[in-house]
Kinemage of the C-alpha trace (Angstrom):
@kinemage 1
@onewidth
@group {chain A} dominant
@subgroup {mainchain}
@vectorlist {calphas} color= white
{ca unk a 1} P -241.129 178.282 -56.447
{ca unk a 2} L -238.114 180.930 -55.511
{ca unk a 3} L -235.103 179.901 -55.086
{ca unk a 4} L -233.294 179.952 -51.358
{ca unk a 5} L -231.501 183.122 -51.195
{ca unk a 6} L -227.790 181.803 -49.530
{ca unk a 7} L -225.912 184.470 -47.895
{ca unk a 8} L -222.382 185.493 -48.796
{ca unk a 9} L -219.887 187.953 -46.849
{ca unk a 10} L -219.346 191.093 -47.629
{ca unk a 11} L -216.541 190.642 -48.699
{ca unk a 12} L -215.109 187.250 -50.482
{ca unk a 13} L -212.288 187.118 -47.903
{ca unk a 14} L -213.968 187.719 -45.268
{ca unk a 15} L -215.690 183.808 -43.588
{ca unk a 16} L -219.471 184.053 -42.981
{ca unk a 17} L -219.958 181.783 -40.011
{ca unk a 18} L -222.774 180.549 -37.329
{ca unk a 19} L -221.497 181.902 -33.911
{ca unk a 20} L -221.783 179.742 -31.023
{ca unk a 21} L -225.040 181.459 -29.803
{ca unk a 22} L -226.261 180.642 -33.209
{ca unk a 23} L -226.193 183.662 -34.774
{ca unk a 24} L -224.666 184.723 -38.152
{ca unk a 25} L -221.558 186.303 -37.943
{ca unk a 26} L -218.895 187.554 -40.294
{ca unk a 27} L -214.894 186.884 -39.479
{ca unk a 28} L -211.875 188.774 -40.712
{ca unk a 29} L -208.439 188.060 -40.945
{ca unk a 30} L -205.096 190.832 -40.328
{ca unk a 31} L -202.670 188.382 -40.436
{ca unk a 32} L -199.106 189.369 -39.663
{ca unk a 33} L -195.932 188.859 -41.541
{ca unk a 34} L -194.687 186.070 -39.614
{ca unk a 35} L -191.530 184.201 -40.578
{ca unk a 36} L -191.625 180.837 -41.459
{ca unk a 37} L -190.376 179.255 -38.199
{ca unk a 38} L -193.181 181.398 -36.660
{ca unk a 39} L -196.383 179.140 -38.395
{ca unk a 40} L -194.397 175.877 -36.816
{ca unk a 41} L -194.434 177.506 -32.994
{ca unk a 42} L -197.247 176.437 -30.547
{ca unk a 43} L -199.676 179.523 -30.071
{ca unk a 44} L -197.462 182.289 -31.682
{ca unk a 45} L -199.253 184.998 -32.488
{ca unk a 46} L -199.917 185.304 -36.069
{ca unk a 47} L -202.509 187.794 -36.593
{ca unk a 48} L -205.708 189.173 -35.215
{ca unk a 49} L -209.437 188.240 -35.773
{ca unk a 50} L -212.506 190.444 -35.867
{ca unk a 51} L -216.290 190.134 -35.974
{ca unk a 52} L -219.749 191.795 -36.722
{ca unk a 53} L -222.787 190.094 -36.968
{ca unk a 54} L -224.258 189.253 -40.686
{ca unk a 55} L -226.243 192.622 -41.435
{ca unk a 56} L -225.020 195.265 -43.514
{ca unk a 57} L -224.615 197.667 -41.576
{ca unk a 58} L -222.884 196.273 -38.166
{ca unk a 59} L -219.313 197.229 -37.567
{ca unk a 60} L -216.292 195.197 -36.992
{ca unk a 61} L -215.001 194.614 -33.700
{ca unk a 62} L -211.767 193.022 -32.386
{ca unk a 63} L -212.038 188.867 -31.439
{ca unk a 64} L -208.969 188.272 -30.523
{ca unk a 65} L -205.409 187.528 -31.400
{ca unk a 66} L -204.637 184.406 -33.826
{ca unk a 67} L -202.380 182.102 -32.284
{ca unk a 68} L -200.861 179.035 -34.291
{ca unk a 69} L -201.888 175.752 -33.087
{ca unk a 70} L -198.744 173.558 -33.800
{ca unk a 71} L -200.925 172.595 -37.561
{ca unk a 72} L -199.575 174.912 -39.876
{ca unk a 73} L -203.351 174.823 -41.588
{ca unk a 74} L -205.190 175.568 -38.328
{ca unk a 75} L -205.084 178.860 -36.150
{ca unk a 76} L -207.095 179.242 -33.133
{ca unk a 77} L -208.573 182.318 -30.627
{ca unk a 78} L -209.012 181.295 -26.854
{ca unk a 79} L -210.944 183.683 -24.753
{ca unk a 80} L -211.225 183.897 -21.255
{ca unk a 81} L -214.817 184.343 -20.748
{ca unk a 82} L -214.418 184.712 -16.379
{ca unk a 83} L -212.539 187.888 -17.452
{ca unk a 84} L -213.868 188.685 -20.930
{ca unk a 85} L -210.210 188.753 -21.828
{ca unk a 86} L -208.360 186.835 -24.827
{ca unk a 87} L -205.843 183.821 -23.483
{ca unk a 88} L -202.606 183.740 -25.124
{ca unk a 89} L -201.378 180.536 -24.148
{ca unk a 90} L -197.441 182.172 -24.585
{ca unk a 91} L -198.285 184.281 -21.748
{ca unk a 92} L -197.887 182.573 -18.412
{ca unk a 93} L -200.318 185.014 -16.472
{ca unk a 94} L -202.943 184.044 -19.161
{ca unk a 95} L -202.413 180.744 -18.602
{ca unk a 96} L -202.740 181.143 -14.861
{ca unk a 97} L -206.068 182.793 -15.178
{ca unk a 98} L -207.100 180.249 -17.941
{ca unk a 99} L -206.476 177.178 -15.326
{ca unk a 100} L -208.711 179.108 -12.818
{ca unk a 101} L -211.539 179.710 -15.570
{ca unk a 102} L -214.759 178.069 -14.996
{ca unk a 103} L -216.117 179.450 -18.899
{ca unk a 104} L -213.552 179.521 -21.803
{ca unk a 105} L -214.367 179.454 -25.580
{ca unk a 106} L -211.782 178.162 -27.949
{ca unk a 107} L -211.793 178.988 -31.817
{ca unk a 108} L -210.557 177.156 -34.558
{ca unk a 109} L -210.241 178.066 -38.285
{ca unk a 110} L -208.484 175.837 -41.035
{ca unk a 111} L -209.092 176.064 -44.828
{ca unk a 112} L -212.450 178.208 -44.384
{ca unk a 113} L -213.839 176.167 -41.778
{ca unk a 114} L -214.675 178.103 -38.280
{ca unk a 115} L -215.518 175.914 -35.277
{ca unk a 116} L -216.425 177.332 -31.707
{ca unk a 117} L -216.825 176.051 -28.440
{ca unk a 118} L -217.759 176.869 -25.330
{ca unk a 119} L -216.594 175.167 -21.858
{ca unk a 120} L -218.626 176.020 -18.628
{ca unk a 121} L -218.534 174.394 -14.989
{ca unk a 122} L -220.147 175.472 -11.947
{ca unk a 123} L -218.313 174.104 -8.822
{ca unk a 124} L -215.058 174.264 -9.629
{ca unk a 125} L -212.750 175.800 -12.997
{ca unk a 126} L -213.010 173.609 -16.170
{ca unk a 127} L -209.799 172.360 -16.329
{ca unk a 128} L -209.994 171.067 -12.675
{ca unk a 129} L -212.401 169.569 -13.964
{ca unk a 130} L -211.445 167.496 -16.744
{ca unk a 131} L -208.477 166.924 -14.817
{ca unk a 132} L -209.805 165.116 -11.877
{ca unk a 133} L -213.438 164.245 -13.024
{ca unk a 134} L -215.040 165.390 -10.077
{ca unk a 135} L -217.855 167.589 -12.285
{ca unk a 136} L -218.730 166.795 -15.875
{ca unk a 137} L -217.723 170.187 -18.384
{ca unk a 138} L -220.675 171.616 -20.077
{ca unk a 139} L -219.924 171.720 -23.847
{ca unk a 140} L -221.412 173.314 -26.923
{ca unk a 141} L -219.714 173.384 -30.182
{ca unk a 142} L -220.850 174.783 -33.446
{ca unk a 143} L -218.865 173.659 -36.411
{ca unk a 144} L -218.999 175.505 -39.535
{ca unk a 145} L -218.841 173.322 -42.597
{ca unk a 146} L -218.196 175.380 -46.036
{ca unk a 147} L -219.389 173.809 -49.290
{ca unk a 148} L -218.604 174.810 -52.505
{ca unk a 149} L -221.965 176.946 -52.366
{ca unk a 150} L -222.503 178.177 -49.121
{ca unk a 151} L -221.950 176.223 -45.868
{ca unk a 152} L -224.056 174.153 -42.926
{ca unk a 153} L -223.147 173.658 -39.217
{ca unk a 154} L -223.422 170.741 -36.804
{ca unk a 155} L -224.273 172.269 -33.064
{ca unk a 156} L -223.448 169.470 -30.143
{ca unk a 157} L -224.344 170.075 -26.630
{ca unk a 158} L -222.611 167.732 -24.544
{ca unk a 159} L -220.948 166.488 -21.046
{ca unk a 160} L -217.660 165.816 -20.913
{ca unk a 161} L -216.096 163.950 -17.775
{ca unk a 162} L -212.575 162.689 -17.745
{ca unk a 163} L -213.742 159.227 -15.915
{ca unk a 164} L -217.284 158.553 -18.178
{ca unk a 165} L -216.239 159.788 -21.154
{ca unk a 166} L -218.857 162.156 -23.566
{ca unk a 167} L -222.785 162.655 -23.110
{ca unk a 168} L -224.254 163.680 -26.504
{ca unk a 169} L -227.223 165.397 -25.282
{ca unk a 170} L -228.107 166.986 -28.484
{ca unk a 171} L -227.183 167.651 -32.164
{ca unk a 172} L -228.568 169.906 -34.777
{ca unk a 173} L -228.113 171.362 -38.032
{ca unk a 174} L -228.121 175.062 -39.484
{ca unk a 175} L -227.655 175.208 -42.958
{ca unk a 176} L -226.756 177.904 -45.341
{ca unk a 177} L -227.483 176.176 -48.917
{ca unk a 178} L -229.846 175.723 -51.509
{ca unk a 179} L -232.473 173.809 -51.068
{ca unk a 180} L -231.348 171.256 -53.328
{ca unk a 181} L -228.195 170.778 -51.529
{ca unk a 182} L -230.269 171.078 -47.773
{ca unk a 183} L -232.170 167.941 -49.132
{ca unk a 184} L -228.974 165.957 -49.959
{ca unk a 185} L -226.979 167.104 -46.617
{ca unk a 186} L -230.145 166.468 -44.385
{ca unk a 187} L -229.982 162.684 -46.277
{ca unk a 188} L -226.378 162.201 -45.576
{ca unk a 189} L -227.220 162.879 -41.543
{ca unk a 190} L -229.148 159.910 -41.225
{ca unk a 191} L -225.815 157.564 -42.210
{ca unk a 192} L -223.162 156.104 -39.839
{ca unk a 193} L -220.391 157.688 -42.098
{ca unk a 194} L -221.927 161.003 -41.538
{ca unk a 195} L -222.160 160.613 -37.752
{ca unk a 196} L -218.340 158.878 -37.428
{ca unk a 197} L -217.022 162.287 -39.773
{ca unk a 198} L -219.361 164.770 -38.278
{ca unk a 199} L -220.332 164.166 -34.996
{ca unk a 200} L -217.931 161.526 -33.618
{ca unk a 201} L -214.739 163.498 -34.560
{ca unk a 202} L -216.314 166.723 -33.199
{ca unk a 203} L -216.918 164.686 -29.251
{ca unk a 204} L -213.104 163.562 -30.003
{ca unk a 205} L -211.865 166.722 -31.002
{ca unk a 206} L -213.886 168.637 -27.856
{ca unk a 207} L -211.902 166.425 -24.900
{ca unk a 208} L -208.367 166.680 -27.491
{ca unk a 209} L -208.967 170.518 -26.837
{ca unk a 210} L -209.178 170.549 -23.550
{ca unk a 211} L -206.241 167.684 -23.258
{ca unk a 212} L -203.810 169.234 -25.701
{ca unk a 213} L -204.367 173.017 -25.634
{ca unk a 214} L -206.762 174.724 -22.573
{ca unk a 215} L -205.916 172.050 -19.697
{ca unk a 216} L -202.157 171.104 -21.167
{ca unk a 217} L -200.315 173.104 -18.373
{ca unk a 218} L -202.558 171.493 -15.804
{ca unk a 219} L -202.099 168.264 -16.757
{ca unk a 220} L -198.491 169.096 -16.346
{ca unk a 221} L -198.511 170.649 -13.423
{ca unk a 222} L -200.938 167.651 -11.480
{ca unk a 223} L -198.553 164.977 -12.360
């Protein structure tokens, strides 16, 4: 039978990713000539990102500026998605707005590996919120898992609520390998190791996000 044609990016630096609508997208890097000091300061801006969806002949357009995340190996994009406007969480007007958001997506890329996700409330802003518990947070997350050939995402939905913890309401796979490797992947899935790497440290890592880096000024400001 023929083989599973796996998609590449046009170019080798460039990251070929599943967006967080599920769609495949292509990421690429300007990244600035920061000083050292620079990679070790909370949400410094370190470069910009841009996107264009996985056909040949779409055109990159601007994501959004690269801010360090206090991990030397991870940067991250946060967008405003209330005011289709980036969030750069060294600007205090951005942060206002952010605290008052009630849809923000938050990207993070370390060593190759893009994950997205998307916050959404409807009574009140998100980090309200998480703050208080009054609503649970709508979350989806796509994380983008590269393999030596080619790559596969988990995609969560979930509820987050600050007083009854997460909701898994669903998880799926998109995959971006050979068949051979699909097989092995899809085996793995079924394990408890899979789901405590995977999928547990995903629902952790969605409520640390909102904690440590989108709701961090609330929390200081409510107590």
């Amino acid at each position: 039978c023929a083989s599973k044609q796996i998609l590449t990016p046009s170019e080798k630096s460039n990251l070929l990713y599943l967006e967080n609508n599920e769609t495949l997208h292509e990421m690429k890097f300007n990244k600035f000539q920061n000083s050292l000091n620079d990679f070790n300061k909370f949400a410094n801006i370190v470069g910009k990102a841009e996107i264009k969806a996985a056909s040949v002949n779409a055109k990159f357009s601007a994501l959004g500026e690269l801010m360090q995340s206090g991990d030397a190996n991870k940067t991250m994009i946060v967008k405003n998605l209330d005011t289709s406007k980036d969030a750069v969480l060294s600007n205090s007007n951005d942060i206002d707005e952010l605290i008052k958001a009630k849809n923000i997506k938050f990207y993070e890329i370390s060593n190759g590996a893009i994950k997205s996700v998307v916050y959404s409330t409807k009574s009140m802003p998100v980090c309200e919120a998480f703050v208080s518990g009054k609503e649970a947070i709508k979350v989806k997350s796509v994380t983008n898992h590269p393999l030596k050939n080619g790559f596969f995402a988990v995609i969560l939905s979930s509820d987050i609520s600050n007083d009854q913890g997460f909701f898994l309401r669903e998880t799926r796979y998109y995959f971006n390998l050979s068949s051979e490797d699909e097989e092995k992947i899809k085996a793995e899935t079924l394990t408890q190791n899979f789901y405590k790497t995977f999928i547990e440290s995903d629902l952790v890592r969605q409520g640390e996000i909102l904690s440590n880096v989108l709701c961090f000024s609330k929390f200081q400001k409510a107590f």
